[in-house]
C-alpha positions in Angstrom: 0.0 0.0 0.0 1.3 3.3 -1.1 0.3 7.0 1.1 0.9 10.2 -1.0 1.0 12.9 1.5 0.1 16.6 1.1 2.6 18.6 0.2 3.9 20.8 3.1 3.2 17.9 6.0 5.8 17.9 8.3 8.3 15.3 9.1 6.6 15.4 13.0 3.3 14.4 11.4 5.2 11.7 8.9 6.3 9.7 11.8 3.7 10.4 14.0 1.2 8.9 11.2 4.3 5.8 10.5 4.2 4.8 14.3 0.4 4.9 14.4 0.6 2.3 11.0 3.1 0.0 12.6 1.5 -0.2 15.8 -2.3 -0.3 15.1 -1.9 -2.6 11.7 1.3 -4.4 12.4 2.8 -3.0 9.1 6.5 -1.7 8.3 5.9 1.8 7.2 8.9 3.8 5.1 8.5 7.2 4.1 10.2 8.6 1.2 10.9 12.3 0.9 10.7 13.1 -2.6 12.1 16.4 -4.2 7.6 17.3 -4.7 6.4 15.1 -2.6 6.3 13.0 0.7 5.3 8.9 0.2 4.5 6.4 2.8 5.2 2.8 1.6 3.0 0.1 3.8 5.1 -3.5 4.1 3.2 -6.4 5.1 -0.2 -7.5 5.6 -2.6 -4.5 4.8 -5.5 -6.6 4.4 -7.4 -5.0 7.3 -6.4 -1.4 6.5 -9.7 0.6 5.3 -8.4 2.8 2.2 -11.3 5.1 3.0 -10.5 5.2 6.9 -6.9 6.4 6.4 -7.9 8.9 3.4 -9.6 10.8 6.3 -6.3 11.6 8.0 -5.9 15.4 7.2 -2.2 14.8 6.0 -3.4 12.2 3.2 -3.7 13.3 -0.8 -4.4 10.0 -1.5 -3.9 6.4 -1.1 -3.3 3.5 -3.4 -2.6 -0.2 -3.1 -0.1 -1.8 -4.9 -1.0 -5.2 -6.8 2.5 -6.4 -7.9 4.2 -8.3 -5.6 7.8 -6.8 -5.4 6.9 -3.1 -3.1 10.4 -1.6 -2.5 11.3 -1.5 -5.6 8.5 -0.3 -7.2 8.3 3.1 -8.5 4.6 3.6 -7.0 6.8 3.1 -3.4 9.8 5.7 -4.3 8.3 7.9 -7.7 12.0 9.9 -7.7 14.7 7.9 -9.0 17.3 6.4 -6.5 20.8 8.0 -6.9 23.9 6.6 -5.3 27.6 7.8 -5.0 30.4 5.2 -6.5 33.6 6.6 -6.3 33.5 9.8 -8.4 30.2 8.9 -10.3 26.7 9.2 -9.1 24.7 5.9 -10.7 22.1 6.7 -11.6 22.0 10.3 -12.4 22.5 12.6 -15.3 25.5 10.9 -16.8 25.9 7.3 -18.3 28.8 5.4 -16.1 30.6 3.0 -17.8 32.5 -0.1 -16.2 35.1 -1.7 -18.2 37.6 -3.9 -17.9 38.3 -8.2 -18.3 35.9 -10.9 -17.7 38.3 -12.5 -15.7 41.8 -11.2 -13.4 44.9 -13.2 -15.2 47.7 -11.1 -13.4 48.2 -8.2 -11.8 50.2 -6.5 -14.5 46.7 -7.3 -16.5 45.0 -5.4 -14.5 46.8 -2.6 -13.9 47.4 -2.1 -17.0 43.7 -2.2 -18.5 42.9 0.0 -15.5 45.0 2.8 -16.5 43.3 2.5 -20.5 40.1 2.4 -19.2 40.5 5.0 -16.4 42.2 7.3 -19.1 39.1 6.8 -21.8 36.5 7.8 -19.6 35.6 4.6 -17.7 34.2 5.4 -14.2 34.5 1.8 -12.3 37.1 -1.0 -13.1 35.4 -4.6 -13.5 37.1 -8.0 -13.1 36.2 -11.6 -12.2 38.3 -13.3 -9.9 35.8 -15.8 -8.8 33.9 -17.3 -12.1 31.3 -19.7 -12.8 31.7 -21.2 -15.7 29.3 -23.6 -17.5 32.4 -26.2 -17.8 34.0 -27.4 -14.7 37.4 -27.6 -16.4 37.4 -24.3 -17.8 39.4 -21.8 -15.5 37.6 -20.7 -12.7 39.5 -17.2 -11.8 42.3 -16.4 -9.3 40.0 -15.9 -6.5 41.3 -14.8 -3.4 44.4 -13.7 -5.3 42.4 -12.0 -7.8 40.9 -9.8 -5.5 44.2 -8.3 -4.6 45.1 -8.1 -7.8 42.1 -5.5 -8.4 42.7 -3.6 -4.9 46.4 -3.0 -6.2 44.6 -1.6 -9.9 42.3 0.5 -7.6 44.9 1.6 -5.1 46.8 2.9 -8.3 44.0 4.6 -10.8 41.3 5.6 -8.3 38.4 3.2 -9.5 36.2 1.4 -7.5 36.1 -2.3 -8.1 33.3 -4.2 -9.7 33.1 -8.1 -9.1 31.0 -11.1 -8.7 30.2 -13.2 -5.8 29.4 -16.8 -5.7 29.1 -17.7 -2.4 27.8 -15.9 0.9 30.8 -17.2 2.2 33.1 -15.2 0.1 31.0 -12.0 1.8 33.8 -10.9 4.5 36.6 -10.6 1.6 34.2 -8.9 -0.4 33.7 -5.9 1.6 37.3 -5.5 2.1 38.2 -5.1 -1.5 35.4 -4.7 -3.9 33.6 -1.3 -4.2 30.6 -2.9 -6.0 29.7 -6.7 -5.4 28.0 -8.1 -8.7 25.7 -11.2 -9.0 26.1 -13.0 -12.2 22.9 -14.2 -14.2 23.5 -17.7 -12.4 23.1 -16.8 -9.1 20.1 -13.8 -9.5 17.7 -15.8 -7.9 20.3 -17.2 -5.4 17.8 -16.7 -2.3 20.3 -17.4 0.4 22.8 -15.0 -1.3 20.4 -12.3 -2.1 19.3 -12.0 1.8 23.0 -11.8 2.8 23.6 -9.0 0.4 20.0 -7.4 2.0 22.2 -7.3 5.4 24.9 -4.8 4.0 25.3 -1.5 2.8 27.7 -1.6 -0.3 26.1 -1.2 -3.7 25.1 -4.3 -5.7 24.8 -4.6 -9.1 22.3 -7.6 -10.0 22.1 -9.0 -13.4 19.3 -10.6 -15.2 18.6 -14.4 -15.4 19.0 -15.4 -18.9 15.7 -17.3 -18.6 14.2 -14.7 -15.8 11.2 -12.1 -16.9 11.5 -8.7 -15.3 9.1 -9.4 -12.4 11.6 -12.1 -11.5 14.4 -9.9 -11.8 12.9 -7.2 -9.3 11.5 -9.7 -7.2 15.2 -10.6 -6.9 16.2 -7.2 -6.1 13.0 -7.5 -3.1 15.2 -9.9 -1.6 17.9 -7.7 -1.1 15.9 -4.4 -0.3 13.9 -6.1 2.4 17.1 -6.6 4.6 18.1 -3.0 4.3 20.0 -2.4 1.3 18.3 -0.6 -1.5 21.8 0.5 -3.4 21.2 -1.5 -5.8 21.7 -1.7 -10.2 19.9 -3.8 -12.2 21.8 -5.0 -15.2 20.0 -6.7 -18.4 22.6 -8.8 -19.8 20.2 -11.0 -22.6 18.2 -13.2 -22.2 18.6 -16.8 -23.9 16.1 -17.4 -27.3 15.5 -19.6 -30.2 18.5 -17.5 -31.9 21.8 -19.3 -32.2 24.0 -16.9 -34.0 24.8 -15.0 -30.6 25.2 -15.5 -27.4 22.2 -14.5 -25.9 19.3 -12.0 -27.2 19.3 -8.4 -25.6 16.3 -7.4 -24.9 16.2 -3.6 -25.2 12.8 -3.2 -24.2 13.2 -4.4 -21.0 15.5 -0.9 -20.3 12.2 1.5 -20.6 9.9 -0.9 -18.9 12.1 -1.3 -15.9 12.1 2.2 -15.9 8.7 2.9 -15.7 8.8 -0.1 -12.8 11.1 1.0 -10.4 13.6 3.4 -9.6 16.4 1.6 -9.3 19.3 2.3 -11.7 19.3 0.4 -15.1 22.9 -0.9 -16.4 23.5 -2.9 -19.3 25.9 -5.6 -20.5 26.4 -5.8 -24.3 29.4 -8.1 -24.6 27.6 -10.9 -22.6 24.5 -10.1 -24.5 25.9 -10.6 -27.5 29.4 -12.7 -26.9 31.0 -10.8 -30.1 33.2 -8.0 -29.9 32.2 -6.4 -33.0 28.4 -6.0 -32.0 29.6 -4.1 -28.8 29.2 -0.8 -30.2 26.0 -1.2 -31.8 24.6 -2.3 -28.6 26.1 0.2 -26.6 24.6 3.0 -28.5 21.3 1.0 -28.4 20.8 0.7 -24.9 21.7 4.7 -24.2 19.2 5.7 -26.4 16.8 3.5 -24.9 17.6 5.3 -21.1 20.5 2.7 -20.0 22.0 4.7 -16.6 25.0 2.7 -17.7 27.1 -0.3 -19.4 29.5 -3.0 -18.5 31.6 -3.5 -21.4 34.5 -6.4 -21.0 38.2 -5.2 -22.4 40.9 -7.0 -22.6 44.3 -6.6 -23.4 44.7 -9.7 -25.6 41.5 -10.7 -26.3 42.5 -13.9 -28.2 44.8 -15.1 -25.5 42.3 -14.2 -22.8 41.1 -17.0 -20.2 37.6 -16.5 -20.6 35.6 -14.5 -23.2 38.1 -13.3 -26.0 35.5 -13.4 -28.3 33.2 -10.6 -26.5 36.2 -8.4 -25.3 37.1 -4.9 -26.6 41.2 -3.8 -26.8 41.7 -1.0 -25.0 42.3 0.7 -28.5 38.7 -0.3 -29.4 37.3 1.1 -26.3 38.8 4.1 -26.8 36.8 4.7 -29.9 33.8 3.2 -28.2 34.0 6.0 -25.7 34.2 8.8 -28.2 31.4 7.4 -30.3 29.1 7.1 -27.5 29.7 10.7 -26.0 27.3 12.4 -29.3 24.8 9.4 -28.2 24.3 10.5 -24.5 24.6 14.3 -25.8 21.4 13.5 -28.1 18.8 11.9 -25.2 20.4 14.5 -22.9 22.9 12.5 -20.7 26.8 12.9 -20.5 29.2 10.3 -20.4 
């Protein structure tokens, strides 16, 4: 259940009318204050909450209940969109961050090295897999532990925050020493146990789309995490797996302005997964900006055809370089920078 109050109520009166909710109707109530507007979001069992009852209340514009099934992030619960700092970029806002960097940590010459191309063409955040899971279990499963040094030395020396993906809730503690932004892959997004840990911390997580998942599964996913607490949160679309064999996966644009109109939460997208071919990157990338992308995840490597895992998809750090330049006239035209 969603309460719009009048512009002008106090913040006195918004709590006073949030502890009368939670103690009469057993109910979790969150206010929002909004740039125009003050919104009460009801979680829990509002079954025996009169609509026309609590449209009396003086305070009260109006009150609406909310049929889909995920409530924190839906944009009926929080209208303005949510905005969080990462380093030096604010995801979410005006301009378009883009994270860059290999799908999986080799060495740490690697990585410093791709983190002063990509630092030095624009990128805003540093990504690199040091725990992967990979369809084969003999294909090479990432440095872990090892791996995540390797990216806190690359941050220590460019200044980027760290982008990388979790496996296992154990992994949590090492995690939130080194990695700025802890990402869940498309094989763990509806990894319950995961997701609640995640909920339990405060660090910004950036959740990627099943590649069989629809969108309601996807935010129900990021429910998980906002109903123990943490609501920094990015969804990524990544593709989603089709009848069509001569790509990876399918990306599927639309779903960028229908989980804007959803929720609030940033919007990210990954065309090299999407795609799994380097030279469709750009295409995509321009794509997904003018359909309202907040941002990208673009894999670059500095020897793709030597690379561990995902040569194909990867971008030289020449390549991105042009990427970034032909994607700045694409932000400027739908009124974003980059």
């Amino acid at each position: 259940m969603i309460i719009v109050l009048k512009s002008g109520t106090t913040r006195e009166k918004v709590a006073e009318l949030c502890g009368r909710l939670q103690q009469n109707y057993g109910v979790t109530a969150n206010p929002i204050f909004g740039s125009e507007s003050v919104v009460i979001g009801l979680v829990g069992d509002t079954s025996s909450i009169e609509v026309e009852t609590l449209a009396l209340d003086e305070s009260v514009e109006k009150v609406m209940k909310v049929s889909e099934p995920y409530k924190r992030a839906n944009r009926k619960f929080h209208p303005d969109d949510t905005v969080f700092r990462v380093g030096d970029a604010d995801i979410g806002g005006r301009r378009i961050c883009v994270i860059a960097g290999p799908c999986s940590v080799e060495s740490e010459e690697q990585m410093i090295g791709i983190a002063d191309h990509v630092k030095m063409s624009g990128a805003l955040a540093l990504r690199g897999g040091a725990f992967k899971p990979r369809t084969s279990p003999y294909a090479f499963q990432g440095l872990r532990a090892e791996g995540l040094l390797y990216l806190r030395k690359a941050r220590e020396r460019t200044g980027l925050p760290i982008v990388s993906e979790i496996t296992n809730p154990s992994s949590l503690e090492m995690f939130m020493e080194h990695v700025d932004v802890i990402q869940v892959g498309a094989r763990n997004m509806q990894n319950f146990e995961l997701l609640k840990e995640l909920g339990r911390i405060r660090r910004p997580i950036l959740l990627k789309r099943g590649f069989s998942n629809t969108i309601e599964e996807l935010l129900m996913s990021a429910e998980y995490i906002m109903s123990g607490g943490n609501d920094r949160i990015i969804l990524c679309e990544r593709g989603i797996r089709t009848f069509e064999t001569s790509m990876r996966n399918t990306l599927d644009l639309s779903a960028i302005p229908m989980l804007k109109r959803l929720t609030h939460l940033p919007v990210f997208v990954d065309p090299s997964h999407a795609c799994g071919l380097a030279w469709m990157v750009e295409s995509l990338s321009k794509a997904a900006i003018a359909v309202g992308a907040d941002g990208l995840e673009i894999e670059v490597h500095n020897d793709p055809k030597h690379a561990l895992s995902d040569g194909q998809q990867s971008l030289t750090p020449e390549a991105f370089d042009d990427l970034m330049k032909h994607l700045r006239p694409v932000a400027e035209s739908v009124g974003r920078t980059l």
